[in-house]
C-alpha positions as CSV (number, residue, x, y, z in Angstrom):
1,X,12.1,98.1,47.8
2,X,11.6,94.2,48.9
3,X,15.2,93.8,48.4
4,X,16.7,96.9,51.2
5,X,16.9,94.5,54.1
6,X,18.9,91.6,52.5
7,X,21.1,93.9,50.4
8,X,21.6,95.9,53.8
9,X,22.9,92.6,55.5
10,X,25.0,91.9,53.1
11,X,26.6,95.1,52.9
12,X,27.0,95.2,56.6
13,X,28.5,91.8,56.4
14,X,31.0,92.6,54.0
15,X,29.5,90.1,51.1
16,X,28.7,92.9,48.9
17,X,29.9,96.6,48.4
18,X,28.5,97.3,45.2
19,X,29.8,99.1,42.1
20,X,32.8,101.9,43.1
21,X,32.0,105.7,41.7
22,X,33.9,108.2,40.7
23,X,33.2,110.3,43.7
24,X,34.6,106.9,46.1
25,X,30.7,105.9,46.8
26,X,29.2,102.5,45.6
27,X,25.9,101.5,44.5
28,X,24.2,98.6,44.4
29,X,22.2,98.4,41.3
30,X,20.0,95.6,42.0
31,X,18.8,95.2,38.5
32,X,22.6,94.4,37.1
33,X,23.0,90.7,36.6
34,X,25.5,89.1,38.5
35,X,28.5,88.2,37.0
36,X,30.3,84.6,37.7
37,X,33.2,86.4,39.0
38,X,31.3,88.2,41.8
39,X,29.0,84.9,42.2
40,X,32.6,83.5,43.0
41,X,33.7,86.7,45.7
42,X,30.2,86.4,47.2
43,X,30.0,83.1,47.8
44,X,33.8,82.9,49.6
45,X,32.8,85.8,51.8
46,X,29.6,84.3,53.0
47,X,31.3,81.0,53.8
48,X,34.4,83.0,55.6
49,X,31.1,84.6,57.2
50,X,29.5,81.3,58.6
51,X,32.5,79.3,59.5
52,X,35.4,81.3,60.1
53,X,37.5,79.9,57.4
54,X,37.7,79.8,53.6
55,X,35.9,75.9,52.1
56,X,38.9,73.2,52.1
57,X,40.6,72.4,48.8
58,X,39.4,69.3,47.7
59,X,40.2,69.4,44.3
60,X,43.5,70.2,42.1
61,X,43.8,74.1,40.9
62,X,42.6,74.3,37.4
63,X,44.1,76.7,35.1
64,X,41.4,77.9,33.3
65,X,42.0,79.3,29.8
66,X,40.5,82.8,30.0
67,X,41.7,83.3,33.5
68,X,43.5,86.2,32.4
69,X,39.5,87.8,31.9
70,X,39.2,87.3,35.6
71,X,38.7,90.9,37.8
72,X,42.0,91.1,40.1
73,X,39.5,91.6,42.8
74,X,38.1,88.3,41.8
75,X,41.2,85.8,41.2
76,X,41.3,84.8,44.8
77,X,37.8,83.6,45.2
78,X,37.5,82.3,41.7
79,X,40.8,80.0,42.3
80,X,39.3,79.0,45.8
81,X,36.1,78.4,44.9
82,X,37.4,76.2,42.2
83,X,39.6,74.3,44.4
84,X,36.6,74.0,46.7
85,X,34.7,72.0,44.4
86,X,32.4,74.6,43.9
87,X,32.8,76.2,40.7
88,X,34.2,74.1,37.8
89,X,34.3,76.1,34.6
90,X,32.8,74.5,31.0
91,X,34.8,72.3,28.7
92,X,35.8,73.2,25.5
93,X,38.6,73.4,22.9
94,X,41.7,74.5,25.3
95,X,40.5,73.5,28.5
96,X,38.3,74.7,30.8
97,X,36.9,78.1,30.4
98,X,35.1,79.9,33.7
99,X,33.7,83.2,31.7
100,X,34.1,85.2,34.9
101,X,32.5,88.5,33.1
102,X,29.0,85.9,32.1
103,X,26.2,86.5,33.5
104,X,25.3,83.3,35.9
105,X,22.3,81.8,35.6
106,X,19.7,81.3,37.6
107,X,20.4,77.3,37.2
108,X,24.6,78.1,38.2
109,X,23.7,80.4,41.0
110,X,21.7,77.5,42.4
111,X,24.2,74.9,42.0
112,X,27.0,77.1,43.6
113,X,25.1,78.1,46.1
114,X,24.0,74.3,46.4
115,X,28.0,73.5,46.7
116,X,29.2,76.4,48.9
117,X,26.2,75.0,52.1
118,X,27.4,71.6,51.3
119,X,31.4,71.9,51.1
120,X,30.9,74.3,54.1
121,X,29.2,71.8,56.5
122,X,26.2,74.1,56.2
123,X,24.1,72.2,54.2
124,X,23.4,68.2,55.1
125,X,22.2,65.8,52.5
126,X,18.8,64.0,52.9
């Protein structure tokens, strides 16, 4: 599939591991949608990747109200990304709400992705 080489990188990277079995393998499944959650742990791991550190806080933590919904493999990255700047959760009655378990869209995976290259120093504004 198109898809081998990239997913293949990423694994090697560490950005990705893919969905644990019962038998202690993973699989990708590349027609799952990506959650916000993992958007969040990928995102942190690539930038670790291409700078050596995790993106500067630049922004107060942010308790969001369903943070209790966030994947313990996820809190981490979801709380940094936050603090980064990069992910910012939706408004609503209670505060802030990130739906980690959402699907993201192709319009929030491209402005996270947009934030991550430009917090990161990866990314330089025209």
């Amino acid at each position: 599939d198109w898809f081998v080489p990239a997913v293949a990188w990423a694994r090697e990277a560490g950005i990705v591991s893919g969905f644990g079995q019962s038998d202690g393998t993973y699989v990708f499944r590349p027609q799952e949608v990506i959650r916000r959650q993992d958007m969040a742990v990928m995102l942190q791991k690539f930038l670790v990747l291409q700078t050596g550190k995790a993106p500067a806080a630049v922004k107060e933590p942010v308790a969001f109200r369903d943070e209790n919904a966030v994947a313990a493999y996820a809190k981490e990255a979801v709380a940094a990304m936050q603090r980064a700047g990069i992910i910012n959760g939706s408004p609503g009655d209670g505060g802030f709400a990130f739906r980690p378990g959402d699907p993201a869209s192709r319009a929030e995976a491209a402005v996270m992705v947009h934030f991550a290259l430009k917090t990161s120093g990866l990314l330089e504004d025209k």
